[in-house]
gemmi code that builds the backbone of each chain (N, CA, C; Angstrom):
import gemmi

chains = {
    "A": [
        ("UNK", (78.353, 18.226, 24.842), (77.692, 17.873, 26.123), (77.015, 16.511, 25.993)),
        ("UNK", (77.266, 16.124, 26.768), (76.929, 14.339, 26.870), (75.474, 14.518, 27.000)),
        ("UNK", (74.923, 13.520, 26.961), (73.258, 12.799, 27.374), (73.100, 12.540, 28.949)),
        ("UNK", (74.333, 11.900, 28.776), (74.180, 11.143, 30.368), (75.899, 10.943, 30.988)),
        ("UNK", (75.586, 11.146, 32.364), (77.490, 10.455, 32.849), (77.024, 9.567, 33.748)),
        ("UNK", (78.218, 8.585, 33.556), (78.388, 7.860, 34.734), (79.795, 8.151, 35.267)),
        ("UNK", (79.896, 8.369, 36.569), (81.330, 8.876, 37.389), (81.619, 7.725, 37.923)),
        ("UNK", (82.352, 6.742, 37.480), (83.391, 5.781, 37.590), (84.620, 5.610, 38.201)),
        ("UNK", (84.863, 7.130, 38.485), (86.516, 7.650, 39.170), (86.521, 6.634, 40.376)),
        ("UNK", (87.930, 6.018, 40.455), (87.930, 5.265, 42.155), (87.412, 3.794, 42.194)),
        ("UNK", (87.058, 3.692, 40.748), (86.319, 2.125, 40.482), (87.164, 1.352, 39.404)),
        ("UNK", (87.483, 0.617, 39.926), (89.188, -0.961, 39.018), (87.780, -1.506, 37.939)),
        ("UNK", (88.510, -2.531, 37.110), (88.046, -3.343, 36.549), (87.387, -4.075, 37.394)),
        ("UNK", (86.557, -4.403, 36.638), (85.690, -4.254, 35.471), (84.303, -3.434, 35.821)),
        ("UNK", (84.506, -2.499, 36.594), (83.272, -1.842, 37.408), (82.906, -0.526, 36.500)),
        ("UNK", (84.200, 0.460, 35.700), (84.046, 1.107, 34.957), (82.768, 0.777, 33.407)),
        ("UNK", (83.547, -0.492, 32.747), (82.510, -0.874, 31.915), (81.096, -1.400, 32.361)),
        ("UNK", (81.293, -2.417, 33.214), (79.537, -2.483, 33.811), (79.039, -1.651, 34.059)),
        ("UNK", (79.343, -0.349, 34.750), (78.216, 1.027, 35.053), (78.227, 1.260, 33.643)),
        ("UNK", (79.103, 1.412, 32.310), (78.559, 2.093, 31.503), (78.026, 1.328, 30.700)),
        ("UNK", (78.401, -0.006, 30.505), (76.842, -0.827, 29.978), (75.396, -0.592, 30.619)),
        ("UNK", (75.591, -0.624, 31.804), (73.944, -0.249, 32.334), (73.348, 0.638, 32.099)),
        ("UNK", (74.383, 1.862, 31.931), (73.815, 2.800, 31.556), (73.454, 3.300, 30.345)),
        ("UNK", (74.551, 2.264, 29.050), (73.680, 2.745, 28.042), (72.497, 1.823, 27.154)),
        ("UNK", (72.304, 1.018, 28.334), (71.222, 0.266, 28.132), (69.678, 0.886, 28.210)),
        ("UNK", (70.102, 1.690, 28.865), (68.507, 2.567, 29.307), (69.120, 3.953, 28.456)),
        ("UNK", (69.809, 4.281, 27.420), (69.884, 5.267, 26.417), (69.625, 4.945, 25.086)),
        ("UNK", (68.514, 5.855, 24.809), (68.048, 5.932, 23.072), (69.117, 5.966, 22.236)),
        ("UNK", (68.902, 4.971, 21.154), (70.428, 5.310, 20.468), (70.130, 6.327, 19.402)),
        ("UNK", (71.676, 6.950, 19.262), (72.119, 8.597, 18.952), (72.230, 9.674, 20.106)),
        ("UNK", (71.824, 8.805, 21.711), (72.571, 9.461, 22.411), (73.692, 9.157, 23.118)),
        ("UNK", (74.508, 10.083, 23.750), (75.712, 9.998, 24.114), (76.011, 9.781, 26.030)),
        ("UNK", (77.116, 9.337, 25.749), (77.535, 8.777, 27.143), (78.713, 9.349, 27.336)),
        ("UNK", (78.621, 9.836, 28.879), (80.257, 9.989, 29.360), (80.565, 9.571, 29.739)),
        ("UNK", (81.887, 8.553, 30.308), (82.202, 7.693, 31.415), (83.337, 8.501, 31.984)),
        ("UNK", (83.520, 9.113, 33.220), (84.630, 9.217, 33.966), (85.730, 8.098, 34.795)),
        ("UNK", (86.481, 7.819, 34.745), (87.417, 7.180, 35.284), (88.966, 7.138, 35.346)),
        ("UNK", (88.881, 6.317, 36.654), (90.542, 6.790, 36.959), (91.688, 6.002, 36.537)),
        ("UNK", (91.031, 4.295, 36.228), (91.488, 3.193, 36.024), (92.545, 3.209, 34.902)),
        ("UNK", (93.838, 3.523, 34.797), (94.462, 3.706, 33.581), (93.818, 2.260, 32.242)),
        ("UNK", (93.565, 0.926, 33.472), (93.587, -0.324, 32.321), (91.792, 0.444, 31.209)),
        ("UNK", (91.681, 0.991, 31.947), (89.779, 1.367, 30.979), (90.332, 1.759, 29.906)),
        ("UNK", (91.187, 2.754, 29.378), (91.945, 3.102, 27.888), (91.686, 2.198, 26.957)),
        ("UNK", (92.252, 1.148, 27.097), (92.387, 0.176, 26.082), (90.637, -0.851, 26.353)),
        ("UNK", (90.594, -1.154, 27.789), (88.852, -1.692, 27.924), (88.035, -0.706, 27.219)),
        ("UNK", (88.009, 0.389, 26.952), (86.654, 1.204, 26.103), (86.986, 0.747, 24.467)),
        ("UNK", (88.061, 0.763, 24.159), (87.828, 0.530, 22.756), (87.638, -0.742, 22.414)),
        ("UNK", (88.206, -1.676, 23.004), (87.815, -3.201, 22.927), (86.475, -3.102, 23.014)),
        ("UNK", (85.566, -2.640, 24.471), (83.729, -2.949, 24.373), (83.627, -1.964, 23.176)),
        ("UNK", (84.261, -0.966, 23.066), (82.801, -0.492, 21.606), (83.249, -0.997, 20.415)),
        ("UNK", (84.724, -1.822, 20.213), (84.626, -2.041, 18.716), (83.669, -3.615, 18.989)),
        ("UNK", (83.816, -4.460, 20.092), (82.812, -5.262, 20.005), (81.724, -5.294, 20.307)),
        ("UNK", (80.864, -3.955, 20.690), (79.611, -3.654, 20.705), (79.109, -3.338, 19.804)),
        ("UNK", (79.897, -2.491, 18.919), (79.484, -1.620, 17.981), (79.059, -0.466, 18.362)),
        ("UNK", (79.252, 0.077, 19.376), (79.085, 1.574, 19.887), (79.749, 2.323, 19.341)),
        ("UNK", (80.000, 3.499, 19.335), (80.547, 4.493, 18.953), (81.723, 5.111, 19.606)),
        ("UNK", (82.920, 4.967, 20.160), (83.919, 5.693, 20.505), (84.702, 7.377, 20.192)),
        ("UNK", (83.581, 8.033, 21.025), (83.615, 9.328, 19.849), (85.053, 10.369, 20.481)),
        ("UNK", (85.042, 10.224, 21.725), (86.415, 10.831, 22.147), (86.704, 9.954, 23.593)),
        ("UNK", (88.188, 10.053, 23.345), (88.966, 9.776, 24.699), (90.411, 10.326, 25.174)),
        ("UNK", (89.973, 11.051, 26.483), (90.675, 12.011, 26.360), (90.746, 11.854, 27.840)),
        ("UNK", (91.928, 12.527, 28.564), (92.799, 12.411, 29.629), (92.783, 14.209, 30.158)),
        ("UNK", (92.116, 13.746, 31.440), (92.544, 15.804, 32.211), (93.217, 14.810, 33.625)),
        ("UNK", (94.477, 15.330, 33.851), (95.155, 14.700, 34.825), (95.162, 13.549, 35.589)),
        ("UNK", (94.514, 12.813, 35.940), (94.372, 11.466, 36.103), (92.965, 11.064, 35.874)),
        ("UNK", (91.849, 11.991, 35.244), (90.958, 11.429, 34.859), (90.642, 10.973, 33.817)),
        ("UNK", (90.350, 10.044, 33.074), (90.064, 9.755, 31.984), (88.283, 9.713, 31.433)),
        ("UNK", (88.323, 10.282, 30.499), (87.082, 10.577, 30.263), (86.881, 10.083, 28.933)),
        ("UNK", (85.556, 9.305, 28.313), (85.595, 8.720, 27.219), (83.938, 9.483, 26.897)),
        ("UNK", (83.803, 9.327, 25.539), (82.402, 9.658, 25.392), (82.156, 9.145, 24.228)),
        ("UNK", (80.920, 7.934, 24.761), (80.183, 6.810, 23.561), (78.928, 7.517, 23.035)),
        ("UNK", (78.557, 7.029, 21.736), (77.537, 7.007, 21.431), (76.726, 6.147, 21.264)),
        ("UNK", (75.676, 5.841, 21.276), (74.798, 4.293, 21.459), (74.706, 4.103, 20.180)),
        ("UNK", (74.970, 2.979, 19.565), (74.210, 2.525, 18.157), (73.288, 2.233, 17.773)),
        ("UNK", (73.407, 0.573, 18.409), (72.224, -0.062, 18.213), (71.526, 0.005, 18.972)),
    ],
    "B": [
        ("UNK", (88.029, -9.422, 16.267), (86.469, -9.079, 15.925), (85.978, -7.839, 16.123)),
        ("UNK", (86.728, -6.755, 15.773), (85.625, -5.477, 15.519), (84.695, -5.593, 14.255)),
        ("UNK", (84.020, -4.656, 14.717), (82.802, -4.529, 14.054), (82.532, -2.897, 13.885)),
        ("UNK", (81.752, -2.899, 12.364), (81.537, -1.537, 11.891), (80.484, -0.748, 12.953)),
        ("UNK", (80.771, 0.521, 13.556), (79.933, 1.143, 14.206), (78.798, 1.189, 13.197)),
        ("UNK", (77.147, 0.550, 14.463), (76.150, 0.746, 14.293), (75.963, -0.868, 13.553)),
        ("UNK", (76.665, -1.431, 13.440), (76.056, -2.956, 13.453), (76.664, -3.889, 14.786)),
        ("UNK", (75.968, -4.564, 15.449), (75.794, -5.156, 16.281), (76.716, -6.257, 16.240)),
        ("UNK", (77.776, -6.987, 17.111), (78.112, -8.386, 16.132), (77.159, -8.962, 16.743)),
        ("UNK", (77.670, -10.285, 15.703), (76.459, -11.212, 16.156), (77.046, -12.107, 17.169)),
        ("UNK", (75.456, -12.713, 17.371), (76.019, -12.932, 19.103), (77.173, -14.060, 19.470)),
        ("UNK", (78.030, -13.920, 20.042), (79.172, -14.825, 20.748), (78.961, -15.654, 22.021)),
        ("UNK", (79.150, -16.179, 22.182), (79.052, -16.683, 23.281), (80.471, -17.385, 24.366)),
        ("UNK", (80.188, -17.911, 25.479), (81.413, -18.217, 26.286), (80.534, -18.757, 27.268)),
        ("UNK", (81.673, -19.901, 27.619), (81.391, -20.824, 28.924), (82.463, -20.767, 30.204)),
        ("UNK", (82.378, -20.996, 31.477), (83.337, -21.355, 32.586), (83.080, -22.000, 33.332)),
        ("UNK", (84.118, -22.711, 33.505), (83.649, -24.258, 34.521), (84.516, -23.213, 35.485)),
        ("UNK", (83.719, -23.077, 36.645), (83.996, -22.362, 37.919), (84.451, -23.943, 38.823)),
        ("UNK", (85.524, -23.536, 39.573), (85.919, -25.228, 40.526), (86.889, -24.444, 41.618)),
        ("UNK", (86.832, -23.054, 42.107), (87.873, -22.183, 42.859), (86.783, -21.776, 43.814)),
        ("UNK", (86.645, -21.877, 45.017), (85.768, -21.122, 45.754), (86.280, -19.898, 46.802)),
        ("UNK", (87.696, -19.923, 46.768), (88.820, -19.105, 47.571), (88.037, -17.265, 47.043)),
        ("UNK", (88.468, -16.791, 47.975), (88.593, -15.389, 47.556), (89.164, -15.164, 46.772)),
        ("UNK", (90.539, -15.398, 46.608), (90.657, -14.771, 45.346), (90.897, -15.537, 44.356)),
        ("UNK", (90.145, -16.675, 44.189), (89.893, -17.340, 42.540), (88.278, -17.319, 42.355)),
        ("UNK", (87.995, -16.326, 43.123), (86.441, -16.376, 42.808), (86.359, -15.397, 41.722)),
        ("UNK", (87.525, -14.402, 41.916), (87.473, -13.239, 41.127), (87.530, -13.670, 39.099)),
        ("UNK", (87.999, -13.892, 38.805), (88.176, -14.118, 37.946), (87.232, -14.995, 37.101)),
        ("UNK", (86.562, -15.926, 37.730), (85.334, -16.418, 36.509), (84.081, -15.218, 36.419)),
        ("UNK", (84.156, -14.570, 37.758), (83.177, -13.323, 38.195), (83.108, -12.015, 37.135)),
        ("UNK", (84.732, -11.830, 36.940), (84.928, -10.785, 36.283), (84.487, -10.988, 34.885)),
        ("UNK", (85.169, -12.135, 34.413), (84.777, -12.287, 32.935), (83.640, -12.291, 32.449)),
        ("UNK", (82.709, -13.412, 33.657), (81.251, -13.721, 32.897), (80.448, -11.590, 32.521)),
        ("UNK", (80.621, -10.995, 34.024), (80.156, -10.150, 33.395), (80.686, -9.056, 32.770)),
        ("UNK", (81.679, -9.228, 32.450), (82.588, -8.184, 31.261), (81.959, -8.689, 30.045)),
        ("UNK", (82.049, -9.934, 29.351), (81.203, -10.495, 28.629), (80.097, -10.003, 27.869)),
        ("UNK", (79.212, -10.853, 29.240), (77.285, -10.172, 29.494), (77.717, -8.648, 28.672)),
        ("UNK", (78.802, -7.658, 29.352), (78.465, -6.173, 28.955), (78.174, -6.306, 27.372)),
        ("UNK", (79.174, -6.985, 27.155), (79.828, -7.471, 25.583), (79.114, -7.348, 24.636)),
        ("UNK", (77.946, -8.232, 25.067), (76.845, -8.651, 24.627), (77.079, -10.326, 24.181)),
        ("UNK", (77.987, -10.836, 24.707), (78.317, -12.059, 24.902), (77.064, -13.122, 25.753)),
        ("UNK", (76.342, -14.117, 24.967), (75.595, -15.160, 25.909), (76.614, -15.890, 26.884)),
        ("UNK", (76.356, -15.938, 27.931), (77.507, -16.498, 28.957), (76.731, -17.379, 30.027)),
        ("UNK", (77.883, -18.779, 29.960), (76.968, -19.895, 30.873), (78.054, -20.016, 31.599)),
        ("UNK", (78.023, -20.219, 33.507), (78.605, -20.345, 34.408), (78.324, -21.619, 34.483)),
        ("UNK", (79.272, -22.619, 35.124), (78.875, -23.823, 35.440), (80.088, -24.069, 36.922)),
        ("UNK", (79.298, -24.253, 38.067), (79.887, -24.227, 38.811), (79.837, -25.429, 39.763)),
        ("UNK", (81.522, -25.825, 40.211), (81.532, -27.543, 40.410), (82.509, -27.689, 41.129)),
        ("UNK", (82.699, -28.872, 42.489), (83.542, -29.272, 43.438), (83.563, -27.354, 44.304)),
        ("UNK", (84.796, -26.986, 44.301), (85.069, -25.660, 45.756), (84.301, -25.061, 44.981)),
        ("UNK", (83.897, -25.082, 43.722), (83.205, -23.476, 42.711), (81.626, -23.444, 43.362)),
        ("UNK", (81.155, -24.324, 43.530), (79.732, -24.475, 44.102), (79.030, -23.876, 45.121)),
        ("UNK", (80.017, -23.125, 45.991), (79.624, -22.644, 47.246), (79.222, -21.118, 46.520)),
        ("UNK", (80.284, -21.129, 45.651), (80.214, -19.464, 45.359), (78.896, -18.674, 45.162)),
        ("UNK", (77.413, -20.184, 44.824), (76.422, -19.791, 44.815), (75.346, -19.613, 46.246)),
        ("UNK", (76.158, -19.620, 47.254), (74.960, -20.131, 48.615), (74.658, -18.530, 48.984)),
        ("UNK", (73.769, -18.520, 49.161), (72.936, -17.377, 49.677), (74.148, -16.487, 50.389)),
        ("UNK", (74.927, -16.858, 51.511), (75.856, -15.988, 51.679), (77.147, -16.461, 51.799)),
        ("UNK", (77.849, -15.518, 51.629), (79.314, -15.689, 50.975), (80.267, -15.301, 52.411)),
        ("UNK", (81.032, -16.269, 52.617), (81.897, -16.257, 53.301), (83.285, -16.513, 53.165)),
        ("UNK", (83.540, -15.612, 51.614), (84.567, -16.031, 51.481), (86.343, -15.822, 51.776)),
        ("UNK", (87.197, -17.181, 52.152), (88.690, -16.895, 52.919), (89.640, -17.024, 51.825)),
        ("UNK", (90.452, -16.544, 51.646), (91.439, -17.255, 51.553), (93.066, -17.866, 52.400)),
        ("UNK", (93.930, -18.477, 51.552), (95.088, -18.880, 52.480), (96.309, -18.595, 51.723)),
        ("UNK", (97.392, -18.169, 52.430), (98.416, -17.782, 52.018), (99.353, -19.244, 52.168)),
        ("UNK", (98.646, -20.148, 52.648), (99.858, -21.255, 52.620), (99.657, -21.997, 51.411)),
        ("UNK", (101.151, -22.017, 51.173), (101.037, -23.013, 50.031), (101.223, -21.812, 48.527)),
        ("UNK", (101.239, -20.786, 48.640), (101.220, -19.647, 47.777), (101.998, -18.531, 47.978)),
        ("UNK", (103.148, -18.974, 47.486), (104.650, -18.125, 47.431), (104.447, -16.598, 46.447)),
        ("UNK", (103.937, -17.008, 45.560), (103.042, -15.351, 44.698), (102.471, -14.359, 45.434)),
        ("UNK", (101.827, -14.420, 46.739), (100.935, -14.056, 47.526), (101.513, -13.108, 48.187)),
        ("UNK", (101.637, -11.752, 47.689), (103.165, -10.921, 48.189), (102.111, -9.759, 48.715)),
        ("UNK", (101.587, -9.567, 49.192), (100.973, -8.242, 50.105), (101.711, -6.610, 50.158)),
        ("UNK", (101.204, -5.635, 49.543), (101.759, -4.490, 49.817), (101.564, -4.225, 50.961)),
        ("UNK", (102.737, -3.408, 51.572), (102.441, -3.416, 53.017), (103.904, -2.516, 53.361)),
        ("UNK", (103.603, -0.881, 53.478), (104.148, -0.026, 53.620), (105.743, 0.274, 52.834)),
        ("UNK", (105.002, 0.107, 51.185), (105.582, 0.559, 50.030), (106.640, -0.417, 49.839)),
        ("UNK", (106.835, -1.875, 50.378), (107.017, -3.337, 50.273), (105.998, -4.850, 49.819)),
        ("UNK", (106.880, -5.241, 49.610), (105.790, -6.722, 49.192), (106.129, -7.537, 49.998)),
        ("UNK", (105.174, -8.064, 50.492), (105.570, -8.999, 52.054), (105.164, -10.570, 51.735)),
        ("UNK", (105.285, -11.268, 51.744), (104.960, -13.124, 51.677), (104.524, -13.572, 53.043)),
        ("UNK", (103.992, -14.660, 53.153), (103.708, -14.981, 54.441), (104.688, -16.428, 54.845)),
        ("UNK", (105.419, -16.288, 55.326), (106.103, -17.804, 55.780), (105.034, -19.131, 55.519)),
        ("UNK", (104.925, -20.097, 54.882), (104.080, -21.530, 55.384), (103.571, -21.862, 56.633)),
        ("UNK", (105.006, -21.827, 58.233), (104.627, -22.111, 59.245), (103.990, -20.987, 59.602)),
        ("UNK", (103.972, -19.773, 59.147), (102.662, -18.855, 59.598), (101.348, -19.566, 59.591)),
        ("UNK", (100.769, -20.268, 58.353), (99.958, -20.892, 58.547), (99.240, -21.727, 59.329)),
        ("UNK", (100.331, -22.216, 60.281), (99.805, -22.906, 61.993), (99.411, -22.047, 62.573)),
        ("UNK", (99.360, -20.966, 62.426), (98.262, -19.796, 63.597), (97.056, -19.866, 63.496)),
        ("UNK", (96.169, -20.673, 64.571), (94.826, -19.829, 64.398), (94.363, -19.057, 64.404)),
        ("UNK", (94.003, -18.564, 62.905), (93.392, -17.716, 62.907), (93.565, -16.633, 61.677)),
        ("UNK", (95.222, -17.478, 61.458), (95.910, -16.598, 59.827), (95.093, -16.433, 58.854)),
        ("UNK", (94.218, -17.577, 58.362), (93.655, -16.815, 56.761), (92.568, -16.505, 57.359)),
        ("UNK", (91.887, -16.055, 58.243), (90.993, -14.983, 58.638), (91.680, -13.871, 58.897)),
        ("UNK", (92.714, -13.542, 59.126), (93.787, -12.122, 59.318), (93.715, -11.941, 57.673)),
        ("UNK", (94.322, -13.062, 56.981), (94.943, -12.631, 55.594), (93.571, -12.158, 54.512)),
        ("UNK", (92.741, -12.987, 55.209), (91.337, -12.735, 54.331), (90.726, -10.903, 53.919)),
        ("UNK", (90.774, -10.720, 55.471), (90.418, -9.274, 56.035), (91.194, -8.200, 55.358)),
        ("UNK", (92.425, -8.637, 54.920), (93.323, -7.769, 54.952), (93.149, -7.588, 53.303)),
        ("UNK", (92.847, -8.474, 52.783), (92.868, -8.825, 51.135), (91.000, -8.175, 51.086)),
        ("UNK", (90.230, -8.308, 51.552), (88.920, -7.417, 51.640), (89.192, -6.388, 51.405)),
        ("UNK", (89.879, -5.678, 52.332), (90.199, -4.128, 53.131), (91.062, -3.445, 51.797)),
        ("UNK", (92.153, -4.183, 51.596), (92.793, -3.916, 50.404), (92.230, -3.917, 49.278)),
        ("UNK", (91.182, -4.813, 48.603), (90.285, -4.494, 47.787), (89.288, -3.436, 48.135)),
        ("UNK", (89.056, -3.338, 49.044), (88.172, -1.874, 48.770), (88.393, -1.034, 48.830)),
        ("UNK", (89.845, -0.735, 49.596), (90.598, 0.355, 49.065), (91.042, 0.646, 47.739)),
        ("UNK", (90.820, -0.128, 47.094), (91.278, -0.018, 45.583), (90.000, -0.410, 44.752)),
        ("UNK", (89.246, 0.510, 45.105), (87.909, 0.448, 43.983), (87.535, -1.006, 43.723)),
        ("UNK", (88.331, -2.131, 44.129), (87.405, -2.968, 43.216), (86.105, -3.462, 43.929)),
        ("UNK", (85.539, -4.394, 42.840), (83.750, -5.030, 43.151), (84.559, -6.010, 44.478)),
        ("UNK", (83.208, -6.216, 45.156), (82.771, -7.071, 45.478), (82.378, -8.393, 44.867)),
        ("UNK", (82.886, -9.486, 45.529), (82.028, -11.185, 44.664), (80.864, -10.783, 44.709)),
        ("UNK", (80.359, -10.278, 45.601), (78.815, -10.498, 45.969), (78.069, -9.448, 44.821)),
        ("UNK", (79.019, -8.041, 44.624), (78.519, -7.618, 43.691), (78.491, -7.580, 41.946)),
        ("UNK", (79.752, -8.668, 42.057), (79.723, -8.894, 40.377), (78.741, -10.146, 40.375)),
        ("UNK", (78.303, -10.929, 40.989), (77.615, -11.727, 41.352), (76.063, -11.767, 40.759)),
        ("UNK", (75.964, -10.039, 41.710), (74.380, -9.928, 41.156), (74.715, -9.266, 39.729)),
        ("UNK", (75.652, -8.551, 39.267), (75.673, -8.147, 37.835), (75.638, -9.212, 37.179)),
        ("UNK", (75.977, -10.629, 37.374), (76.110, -11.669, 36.705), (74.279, -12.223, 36.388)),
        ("UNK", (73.880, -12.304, 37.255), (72.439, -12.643, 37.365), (71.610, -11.406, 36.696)),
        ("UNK", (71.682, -10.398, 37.111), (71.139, -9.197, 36.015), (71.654, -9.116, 35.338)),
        ("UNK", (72.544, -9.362, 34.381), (72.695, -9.426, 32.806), (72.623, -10.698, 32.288)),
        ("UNK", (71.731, -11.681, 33.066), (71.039, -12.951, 32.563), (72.340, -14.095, 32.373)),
        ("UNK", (73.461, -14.074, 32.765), (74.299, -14.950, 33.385), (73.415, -16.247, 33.079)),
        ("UNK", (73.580, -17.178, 32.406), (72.867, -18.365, 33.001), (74.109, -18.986, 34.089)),
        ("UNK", (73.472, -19.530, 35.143), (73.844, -20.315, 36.014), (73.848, -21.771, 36.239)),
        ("UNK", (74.786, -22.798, 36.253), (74.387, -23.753, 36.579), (75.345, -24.572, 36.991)),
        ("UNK", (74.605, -24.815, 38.328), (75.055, -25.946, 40.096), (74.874, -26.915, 39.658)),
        ("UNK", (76.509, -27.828, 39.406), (76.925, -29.105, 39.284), (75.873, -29.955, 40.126)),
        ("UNK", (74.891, -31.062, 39.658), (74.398, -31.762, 40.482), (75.056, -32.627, 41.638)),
        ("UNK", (75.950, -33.154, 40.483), (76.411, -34.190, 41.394), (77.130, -33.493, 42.827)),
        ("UNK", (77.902, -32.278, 42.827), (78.252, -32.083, 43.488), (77.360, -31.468, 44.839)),
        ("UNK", (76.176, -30.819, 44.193), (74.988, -30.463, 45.334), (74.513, -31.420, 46.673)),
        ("UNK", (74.869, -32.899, 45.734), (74.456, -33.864, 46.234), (75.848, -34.521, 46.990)),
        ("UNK", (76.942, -34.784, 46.943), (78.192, -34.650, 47.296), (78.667, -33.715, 48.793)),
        ("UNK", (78.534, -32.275, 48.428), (78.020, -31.684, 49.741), (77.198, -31.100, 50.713)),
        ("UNK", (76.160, -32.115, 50.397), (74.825, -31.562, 50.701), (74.483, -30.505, 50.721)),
        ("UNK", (74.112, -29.910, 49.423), (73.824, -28.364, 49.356), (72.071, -28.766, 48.479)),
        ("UNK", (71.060, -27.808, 49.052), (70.198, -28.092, 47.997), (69.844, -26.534, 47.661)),
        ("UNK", (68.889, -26.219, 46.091), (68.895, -25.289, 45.545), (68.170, -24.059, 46.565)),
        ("UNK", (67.452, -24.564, 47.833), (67.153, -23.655, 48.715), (67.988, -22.796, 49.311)),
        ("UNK", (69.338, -23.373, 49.524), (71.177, -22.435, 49.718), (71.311, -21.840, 49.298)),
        ("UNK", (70.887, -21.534, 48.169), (71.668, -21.432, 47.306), (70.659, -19.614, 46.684)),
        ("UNK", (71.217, -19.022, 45.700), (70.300, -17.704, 45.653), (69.449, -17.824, 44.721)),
        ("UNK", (68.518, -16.953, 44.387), (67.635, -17.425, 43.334), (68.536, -17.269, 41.793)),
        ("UNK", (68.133, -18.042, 40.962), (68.714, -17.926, 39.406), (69.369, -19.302, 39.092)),
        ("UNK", (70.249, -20.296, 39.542), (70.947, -21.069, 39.316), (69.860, -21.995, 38.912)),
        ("UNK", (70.469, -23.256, 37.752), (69.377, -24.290, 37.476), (70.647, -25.442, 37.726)),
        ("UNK", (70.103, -27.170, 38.007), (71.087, -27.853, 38.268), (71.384, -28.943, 36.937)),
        ("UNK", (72.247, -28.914, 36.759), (72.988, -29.748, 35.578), (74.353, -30.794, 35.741)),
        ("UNK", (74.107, -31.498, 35.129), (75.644, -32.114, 35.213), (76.656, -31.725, 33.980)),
        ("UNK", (77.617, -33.229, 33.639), (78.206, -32.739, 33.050), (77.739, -32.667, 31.602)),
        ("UNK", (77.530, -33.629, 31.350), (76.350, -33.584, 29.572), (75.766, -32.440, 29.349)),
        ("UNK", (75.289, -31.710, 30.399), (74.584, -30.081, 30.272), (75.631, -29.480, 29.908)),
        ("UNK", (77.001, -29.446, 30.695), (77.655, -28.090, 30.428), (78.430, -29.067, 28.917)),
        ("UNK", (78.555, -29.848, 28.389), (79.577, -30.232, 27.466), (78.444, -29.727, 25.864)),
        ("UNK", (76.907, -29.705, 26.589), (76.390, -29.381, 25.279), (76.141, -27.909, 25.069)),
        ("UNK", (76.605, -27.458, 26.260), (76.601, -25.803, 25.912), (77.919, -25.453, 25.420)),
        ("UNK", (79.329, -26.210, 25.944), (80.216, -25.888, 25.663), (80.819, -26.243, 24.149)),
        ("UNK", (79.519, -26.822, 23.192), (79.843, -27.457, 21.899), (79.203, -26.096, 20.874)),
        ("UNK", (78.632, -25.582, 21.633), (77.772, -24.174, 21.216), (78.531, -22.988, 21.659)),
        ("UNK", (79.366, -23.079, 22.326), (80.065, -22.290, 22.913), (81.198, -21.472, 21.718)),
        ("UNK", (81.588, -19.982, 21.672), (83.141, -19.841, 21.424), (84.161, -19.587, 21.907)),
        ("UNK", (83.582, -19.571, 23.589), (85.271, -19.425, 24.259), (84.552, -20.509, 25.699)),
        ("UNK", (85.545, -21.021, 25.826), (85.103, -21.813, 26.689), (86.454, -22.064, 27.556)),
        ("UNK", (85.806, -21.877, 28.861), (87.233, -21.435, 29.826), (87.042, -22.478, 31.388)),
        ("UNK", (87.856, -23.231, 31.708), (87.978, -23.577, 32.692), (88.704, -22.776, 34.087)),
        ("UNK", (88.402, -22.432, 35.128), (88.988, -21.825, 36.300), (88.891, -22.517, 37.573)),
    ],
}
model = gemmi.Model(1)
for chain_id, residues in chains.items():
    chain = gemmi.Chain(chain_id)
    for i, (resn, *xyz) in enumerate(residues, 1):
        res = gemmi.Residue()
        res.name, res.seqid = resn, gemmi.SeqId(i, " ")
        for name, pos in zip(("N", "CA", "C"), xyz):
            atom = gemmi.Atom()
            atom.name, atom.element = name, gemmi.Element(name[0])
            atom.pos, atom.b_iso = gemmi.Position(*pos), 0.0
            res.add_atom(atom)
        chain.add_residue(res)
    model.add_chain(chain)
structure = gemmi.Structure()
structure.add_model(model)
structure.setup_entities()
């Protein structure tokens, strides 16, 4: 169970990653984030921002056209 | 450049000489600066000649299909072009504008206006080409709060500090 979601579904680039930067800007790190979205291009955009954030990419995973990722905050 | 979870990289930075004020070349210095910002990328806008407007308090922005053979419109499970002499209609790139709005918001994406302010809340620095302020008489009262004015020596000494540095 996540910390926090942001529901992203219905939102293109680059609107998926900005809600979930904002949002894990205001999260203590060691907690977790969900991002929902529909955007197939976010797949490959989540692992690009967390390997250059240094966040945590802890699952990403697909339920019928939703894509659902779940970060953990680092730093 | 990945980086080991739980260390930070260190900081990067990126520049864009913004010079597109069209609808849809606004998109693209918009998108990056704050994909960036998310990044944790320092990011300096520098905006100059058509790019300059993109800062005035309100946005009115058109574009035109003349002159732009790429410009293929979905339009009932087809891609449609607009003829050139379409372009003698008054009134076409306010049709084509609307239609390219409407179509963007049917498709989830931002708003200029709203990657705009993400740009300014994730500390975007901004900065309105002087010479050109002065060129089309624009002064920083037009304009929204955040932008500072610089020429070109400003942006060439950020862009020497810079690691990606992008013209649009």
């Amino acid at each position: 169970m996540a910390d926090q979601t942001v529901d992203a579904k219905g939102l293109n680039c680059p609107l998926p990653i900005l809600r979930a930067k904002k949002a894990l800007k205001d999260l203590a790190p060691g907690k977790t984030l969900e991002v929902l979205a529909t955007d197939p291009g976010a797949v490959k955009d989540f692992q690009a921002f967390c390997r250059t954030t240094g966040n945590d990419l802890v699952e990403s995973t697909t339920e019928g056209n939703v894509f659902r990722f779940l970060i953990r905050r680092v730093e | 450049m990945a980086v080991e979870p739980g260390k930070a990289m260190a900081s990067k930075s990126m520049s864009i000489i913004v010079t597109k004020g069209s609808l849809d070349w606004a998109y693209p210095p918009f998108i990056l600066a704050t994909t960036a910002a998310a990044m944790g990328l320092d990011v300096t806008m520098f905006f100059t000649f058509y790019g300059l407007p993109l800062l005035l308090k309100k946005l009115d922005l058109q574009l035109s299909p003349l002159g732009n053979p790429a410009m293929k419109m979905p339009m009932g499970g087809m891609h449609m072009g607009m003829p050139n002499i379409a372009s003698m209609i008054p009134g076409i790139d306010g049709i084509a504008s609307t239609m390219m709005t409407n179509l963007m918001k049917k498709k989830g994406v931002a708003s200029i206006e709203e990657l705009r302010t993400a740009a300014v809340e994730s500390d975007v620095r901004l900065i309105a080409c002087q010479m050109t302020m002065d060129l089309f008489e624009y002064t920083l009262k037009d304009m929204i709060e955040g932008p500072e004015l610089g020429g070109a020596a400003t942006y060439i000494e950020v862009a020497t500090k810079s690691d990606i540095n992008l013209f649009i």
